[in-house]
C-alpha positions in Angstrom: -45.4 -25.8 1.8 -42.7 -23.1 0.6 -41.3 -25.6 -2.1 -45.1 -26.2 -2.9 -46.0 -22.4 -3.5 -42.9 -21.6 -5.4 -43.8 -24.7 -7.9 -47.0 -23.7 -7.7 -46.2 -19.9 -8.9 -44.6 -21.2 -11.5 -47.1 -23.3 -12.9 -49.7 -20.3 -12.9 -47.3 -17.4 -15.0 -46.7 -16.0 -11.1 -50.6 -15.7 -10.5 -50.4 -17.6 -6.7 -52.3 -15.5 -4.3 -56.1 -17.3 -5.7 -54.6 -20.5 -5.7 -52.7 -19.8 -2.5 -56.1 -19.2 -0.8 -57.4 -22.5 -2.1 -54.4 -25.0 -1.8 -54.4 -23.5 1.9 -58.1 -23.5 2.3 -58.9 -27.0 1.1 -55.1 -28.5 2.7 -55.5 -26.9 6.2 -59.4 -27.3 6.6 -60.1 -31.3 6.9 -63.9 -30.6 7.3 -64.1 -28.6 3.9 -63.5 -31.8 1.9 -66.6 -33.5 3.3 -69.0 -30.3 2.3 -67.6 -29.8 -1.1 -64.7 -31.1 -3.3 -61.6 -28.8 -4.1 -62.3 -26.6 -8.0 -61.0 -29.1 -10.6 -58.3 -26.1 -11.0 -56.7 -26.9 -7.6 -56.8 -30.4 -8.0 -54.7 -30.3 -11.3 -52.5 -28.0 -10.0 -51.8 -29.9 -6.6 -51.5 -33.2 -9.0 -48.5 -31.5 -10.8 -46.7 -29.9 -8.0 -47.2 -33.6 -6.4 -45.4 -34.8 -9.9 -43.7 -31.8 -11.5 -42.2 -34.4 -14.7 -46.3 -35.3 -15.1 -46.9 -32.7 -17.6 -43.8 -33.3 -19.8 -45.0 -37.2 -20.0 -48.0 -36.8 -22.5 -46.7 -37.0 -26.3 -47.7 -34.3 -28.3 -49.7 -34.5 -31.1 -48.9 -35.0 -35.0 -50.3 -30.7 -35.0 -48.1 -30.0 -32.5 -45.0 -31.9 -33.1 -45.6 -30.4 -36.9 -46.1 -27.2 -35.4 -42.2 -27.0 -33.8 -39.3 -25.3 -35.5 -37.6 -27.9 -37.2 -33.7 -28.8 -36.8 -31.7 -29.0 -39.9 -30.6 -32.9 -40.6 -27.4 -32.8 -42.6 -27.4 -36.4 -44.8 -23.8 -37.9 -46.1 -23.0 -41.0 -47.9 -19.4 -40.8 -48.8 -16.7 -38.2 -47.6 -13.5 -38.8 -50.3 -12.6 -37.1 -53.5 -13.7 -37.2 -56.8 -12.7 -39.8 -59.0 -12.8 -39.8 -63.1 -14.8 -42.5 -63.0 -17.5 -41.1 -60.7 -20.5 -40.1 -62.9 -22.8 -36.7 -62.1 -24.9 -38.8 -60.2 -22.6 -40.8 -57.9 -20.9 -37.6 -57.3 -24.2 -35.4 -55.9 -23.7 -38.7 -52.9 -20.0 -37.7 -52.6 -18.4 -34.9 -50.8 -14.5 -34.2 -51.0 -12.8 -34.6 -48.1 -11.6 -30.7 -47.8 -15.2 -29.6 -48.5 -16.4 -31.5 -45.9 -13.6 -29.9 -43.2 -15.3 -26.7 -44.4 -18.5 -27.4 -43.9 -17.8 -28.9 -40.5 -15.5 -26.1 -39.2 -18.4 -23.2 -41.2 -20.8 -25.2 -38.2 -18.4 -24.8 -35.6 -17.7 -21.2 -36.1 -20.7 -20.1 -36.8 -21.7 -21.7 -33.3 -23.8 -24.2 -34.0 -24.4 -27.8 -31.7 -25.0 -31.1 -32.7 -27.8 -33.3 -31.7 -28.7 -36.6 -31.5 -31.7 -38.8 -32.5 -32.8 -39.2 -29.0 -32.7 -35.0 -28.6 -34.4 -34.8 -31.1 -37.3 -37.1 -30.4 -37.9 -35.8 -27.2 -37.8 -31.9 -28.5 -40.5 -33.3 -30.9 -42.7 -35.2 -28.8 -42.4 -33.6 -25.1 -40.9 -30.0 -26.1 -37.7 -30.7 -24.1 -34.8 -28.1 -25.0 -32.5 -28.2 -27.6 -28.9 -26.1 -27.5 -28.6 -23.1 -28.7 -28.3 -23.5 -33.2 -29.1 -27.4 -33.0 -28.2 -29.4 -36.0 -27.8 -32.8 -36.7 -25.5 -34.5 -38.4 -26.2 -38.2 -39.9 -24.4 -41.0 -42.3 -26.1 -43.4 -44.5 -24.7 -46.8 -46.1 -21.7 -47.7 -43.4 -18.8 -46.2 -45.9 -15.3 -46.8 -44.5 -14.5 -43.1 -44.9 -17.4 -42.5 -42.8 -15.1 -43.3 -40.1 -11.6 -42.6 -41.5 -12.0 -39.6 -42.7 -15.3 -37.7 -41.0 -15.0 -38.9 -37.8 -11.6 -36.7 -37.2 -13.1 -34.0 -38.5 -16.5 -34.0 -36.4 -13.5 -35.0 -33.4 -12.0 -32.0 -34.0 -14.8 -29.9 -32.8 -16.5 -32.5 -30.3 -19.3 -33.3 -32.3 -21.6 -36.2 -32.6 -23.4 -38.0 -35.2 -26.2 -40.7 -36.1 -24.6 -43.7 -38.5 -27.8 -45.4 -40.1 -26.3 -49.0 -40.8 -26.6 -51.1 -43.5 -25.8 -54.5 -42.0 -24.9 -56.9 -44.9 -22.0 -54.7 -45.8 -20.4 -55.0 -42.0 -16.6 -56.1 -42.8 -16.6 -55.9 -46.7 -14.3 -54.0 -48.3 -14.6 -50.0 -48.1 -17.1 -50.6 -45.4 -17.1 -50.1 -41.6 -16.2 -53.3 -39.5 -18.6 -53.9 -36.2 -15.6 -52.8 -34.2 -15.4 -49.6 -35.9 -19.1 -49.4 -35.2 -19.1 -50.6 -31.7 -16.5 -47.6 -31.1 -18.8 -45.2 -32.9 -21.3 -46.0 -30.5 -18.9 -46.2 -27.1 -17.8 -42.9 -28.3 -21.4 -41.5 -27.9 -22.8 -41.2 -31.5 -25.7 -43.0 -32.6 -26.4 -46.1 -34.2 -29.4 -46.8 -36.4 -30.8 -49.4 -38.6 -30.4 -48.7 -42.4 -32.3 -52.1 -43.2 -29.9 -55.3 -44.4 -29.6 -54.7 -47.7 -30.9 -51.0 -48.8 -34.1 -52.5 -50.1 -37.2 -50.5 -50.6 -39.4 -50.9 -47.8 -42.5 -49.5 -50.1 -41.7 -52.7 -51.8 -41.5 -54.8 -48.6 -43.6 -58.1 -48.1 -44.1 -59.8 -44.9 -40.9 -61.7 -44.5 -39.6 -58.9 -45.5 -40.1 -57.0 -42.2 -38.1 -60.1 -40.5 -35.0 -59.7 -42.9 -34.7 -56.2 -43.4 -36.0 -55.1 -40.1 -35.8 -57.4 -37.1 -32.7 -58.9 -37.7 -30.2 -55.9 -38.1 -31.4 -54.1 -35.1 -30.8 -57.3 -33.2 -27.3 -57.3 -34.7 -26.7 -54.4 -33.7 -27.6 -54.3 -30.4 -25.7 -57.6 -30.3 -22.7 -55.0 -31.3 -23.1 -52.0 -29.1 -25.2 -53.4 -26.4 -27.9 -50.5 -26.8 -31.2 -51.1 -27.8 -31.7 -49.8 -31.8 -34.3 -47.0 -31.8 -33.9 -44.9 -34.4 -34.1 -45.9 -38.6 -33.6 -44.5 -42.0 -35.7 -45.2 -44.8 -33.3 -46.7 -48.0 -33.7 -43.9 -50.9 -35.6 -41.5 -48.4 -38.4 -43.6 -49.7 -41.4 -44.3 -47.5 -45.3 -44.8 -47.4 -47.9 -45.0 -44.6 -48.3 -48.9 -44.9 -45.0 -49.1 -43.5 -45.2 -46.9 -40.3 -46.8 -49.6 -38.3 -44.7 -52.2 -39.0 -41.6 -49.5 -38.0 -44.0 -48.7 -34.9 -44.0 -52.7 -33.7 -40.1 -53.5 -34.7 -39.6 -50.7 -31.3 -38.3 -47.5 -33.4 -38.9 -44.4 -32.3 -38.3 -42.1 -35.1 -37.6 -42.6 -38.4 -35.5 -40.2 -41.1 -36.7 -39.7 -44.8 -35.0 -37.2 -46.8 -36.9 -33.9 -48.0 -40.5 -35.0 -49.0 -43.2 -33.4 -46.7 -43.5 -35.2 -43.2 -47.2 -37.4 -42.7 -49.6 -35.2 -41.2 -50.4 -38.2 -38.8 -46.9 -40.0 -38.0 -44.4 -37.1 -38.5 -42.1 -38.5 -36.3 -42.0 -41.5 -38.5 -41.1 -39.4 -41.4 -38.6 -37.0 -40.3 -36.9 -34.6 -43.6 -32.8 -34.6 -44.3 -31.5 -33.1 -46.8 -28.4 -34.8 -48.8 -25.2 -32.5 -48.3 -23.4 -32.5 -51.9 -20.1 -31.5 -52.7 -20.4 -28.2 -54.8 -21.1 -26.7 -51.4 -18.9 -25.5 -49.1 -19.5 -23.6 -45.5 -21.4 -21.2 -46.7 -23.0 -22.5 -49.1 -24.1 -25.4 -47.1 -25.7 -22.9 -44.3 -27.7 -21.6 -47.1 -29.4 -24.8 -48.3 -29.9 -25.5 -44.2 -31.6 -22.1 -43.6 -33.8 -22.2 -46.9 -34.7 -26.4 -46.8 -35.8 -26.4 -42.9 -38.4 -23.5 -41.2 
C-alpha cells in the first residue's frame, strides 16, 4: 500500500489525501463494491499505479508530436576537401575535412549530446527524455570518407550517428563496404535505408516499392542483424502517397530535409538541414538555432 500511495501522489501533482480516502475506502470495504462502483477517477488512477509504463504506451498525436521542441538533424554527404573540379553545387554537399573537426569539437564544447533515430522517435511519439542539448547527427549516400575520415572525428568525442544507406553502391569504389557498415552498426550507430539506387520515391510505381524499399532493408539486416527501422527520403523529396507504403515496409520514422513536416504523419517527414562547408563551429550553431524551434 505504501509503494501504491507514493505512485499514486505522484500521479495527482502531490494531491493524495481525496484519493487516499477512496483507494482505501473502495480497497478495504468489499461490501462497497456491491452498492456502488468506485468514481471513474479512482479506477484510472488504480489502473496506472497497477501499470505505471500504461500511460507512456499511447502514441501521441500528429498536434502533439508537432507541438514538441524539435532536435536539430545535422545532414552530410561527403567530408573531404575541395577539389578544382568540384562545381558550386557539388561543393554546398561537401565539407572539408578540418571544417568538419570544427564543427564536431564547436558540439562537444559547447556541450551538446548526440541522439539517435530510436531517441528520437520515442521523444516524439511517447515524450520520453532526451539529454541535455540533443542533436543528431546523420550521413546520406554511403561515402567512404563517411567512415575514414568522420567517424574518428565523432570517436573522438564518443558520439553516434545515423548512416542512411544507399545499397547498390555497397563495395564500389569511394563507397563503404558491408563490413565497414556492419562495424558502424556493432559500434552502436544507426543504420538506415537510403533506398537502392537514390531514386525519387515521388516518382515510385509499384514494383518500385519492392526494389527500392523491401530489398535494401532486407540487405541490411542481412548485414547487421538489426531490423531496419528508420529511412531517408533521396533529395529530401517526399509526398503523402508515399507514407503508407513507408508505413507497411515496417519504418518507423522517416527524415526529409527542411520542407515543413505533414500535419498528419510528422514522424514520416522529419526536417534536416544539409551542413555545408562555408560553415564552421560557430557558424554551424547558428544555422541549428535559427533552422529548428
Amino acid at each position: 500500500m505504501r509503494d501504491i500511495l507514493k505512485q499514486t501522489a505522484y500521479l495527482t501533482g502531490g494531491c493524495v489525501l481525496p484519493l487516499l480516502w477512496l483507494l482505501i475506502h473502495y480497497s478495504c470495504n468489499p461490501g462497497t463494491a456491491d452498492k456502488a462502483d468506485p468514481p471513474a477517477t479512482v479506477k484510472e488512477a488504480v489502473a496506472v499505479v497497477n501499470n505505471p509504463a500504461e500511460s507512456a504506451s499511447v502514441m501521441a498525436d500528429a498536434a502533439t508530436i508537432l507541438s514538441r521542441q524539435e532536435v536539430p538533424i545535422l545532414c552530410y554527404h561527403q567530408v573531404r576537401d575541395w577539389k578544382e573540379s568540384d562545381s558550386k553545387t557539388a561543393r554546398a554537399y561537401i565539407v572539408p575535412e578540418a571544417i568538419f573537426a570544427d564543427q564536431v569539437r564547436s558540439l562537444a564544447d559547447s556541450g551538446y549530446h548526440t541522439i539517435l533515430p530510436h531517441q528520437l522517435y520515442e521523444y516524439l511519439a511517447y515524450n520520453k527524455p532526451l539529454p541535455s542539448k540533443p542533436v543528431m547527427i546523420t550521413f546520406d549516400d554511403t561515402r567512404l570518407d563517411q567512415f575514414t575520415t568522420a567517424l574518428p572525428e565523432l570517436n573522438k568525442y564518443g558520439f553516434k550517428a545515423a548512416f542512411f544507406i544507399m545499397t547498390v553502391s555497397l563495395g564500389k569504389p569511394g563507397y563503404m563496404s558491408k563490413d565497414q557498415v556492419k562495424q558502424l552498426s556493432d559500434e552502436g550507430h544507426t543504420i538506415g535505408s537510403h533506398t537502392y539506387d537514390h531514386q525519387n520515391v515521388k516518382k515510385y510505381a509499384d514494383k518500385d516499392w519492392q526494389e527500392q524499399i523491401a530489398k535494401p532493408s532486407k540487405q541490411l539486416q542481412e548485414i547487421t542483424g538489426k531490423k531496419i527501422e528508420y529511412f531517408a527520403y533521396p533529395f529530401g523529396l517526399w509526398n503523402r502517397e508515399a507514407i503508407p507504403h513507408l508505413k507497411e515496409h515496417g519504418f518507423k520514422s522517416v527524415f526529409q530535409l527542411s520542407t515543413d513536416r505533414d500535419t498528419d504523419d510528422p514522424l514520416f517527414t522529419i526536417r534536416r538541414i544539409i551542413v555545408t562547408g562555408d560553415r564552421g563551429g560557430t557558424g554551424m550553431q547558428k544555422l541549428m538555432k535559427n533552422s529548428f524551434h
